[in-house]
N, C-alpha and C positions, 0 to 999 in steps of 0.2 A: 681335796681342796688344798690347795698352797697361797700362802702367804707368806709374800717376803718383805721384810723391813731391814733395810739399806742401814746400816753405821758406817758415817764417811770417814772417823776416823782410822779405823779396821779393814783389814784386808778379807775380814769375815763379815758374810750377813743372817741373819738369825730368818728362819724358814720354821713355818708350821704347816705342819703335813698333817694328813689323815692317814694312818693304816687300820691295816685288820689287827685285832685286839687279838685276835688267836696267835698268827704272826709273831706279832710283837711278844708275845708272853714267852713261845718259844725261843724268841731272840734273845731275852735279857737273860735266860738261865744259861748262855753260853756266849753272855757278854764279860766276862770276866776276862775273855782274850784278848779283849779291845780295851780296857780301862775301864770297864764298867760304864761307859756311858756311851748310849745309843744315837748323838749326836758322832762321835768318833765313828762308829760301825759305820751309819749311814754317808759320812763324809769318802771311808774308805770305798766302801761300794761305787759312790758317784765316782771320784775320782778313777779308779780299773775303767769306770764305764765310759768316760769321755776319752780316755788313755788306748781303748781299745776301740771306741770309733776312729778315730784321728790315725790307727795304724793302717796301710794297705791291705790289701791281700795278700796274703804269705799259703805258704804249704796245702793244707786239704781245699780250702779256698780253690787256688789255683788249679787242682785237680777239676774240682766241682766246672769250674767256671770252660777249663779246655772237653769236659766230657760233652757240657752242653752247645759248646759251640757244632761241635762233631756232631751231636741230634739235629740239632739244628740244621745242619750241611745236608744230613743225611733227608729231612724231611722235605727239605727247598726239593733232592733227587727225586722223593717217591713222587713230588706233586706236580716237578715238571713230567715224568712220564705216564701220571695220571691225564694228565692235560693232552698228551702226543694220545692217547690211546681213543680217547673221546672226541679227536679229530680224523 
């Protein structure tokens, strides 16, 4: 569940989330790299994560993406001579 309540003064708005209590318990003993508070962790995580939607495709991407064009090419081949054999 998320709840967010808007401060229009602030370029910040205060969110209440649900996690796993296992999770979290793990998080805070190696929260002391973030300032000790799981509002900062969490801020840092969204932020990477909107930062890394917003980027293209770069490197292994690219790879990924030209292998399967080439399956692709390659299956369009097996199915038009599937089709020529069955005529």
């Amino acid at each position: 569940m998320i709840d967010v309540k808007r401060k229009d003064s602030k370029k910040k708005i205060r969110v209440n989330i649900t996690v796993d209590k296992e999770v979290l318990d793990k998080a805070k003993t190696k929260l002391h790299l973030f300032g000790g508070k799981v509002s900062t962790l969490f801020n840092a995580y969204l932020a990477d994560f909107v930062e890394s939607m917003d980027k293209k495709v770069e490197g292994t991407h690219k790879e990924i993406i030209s292998k399967l064009e080439e399956m692709e090419k390659r299956i369009e081949k097996v199915e038009k001579e599937k089709s020529k054999k069955k005529e």
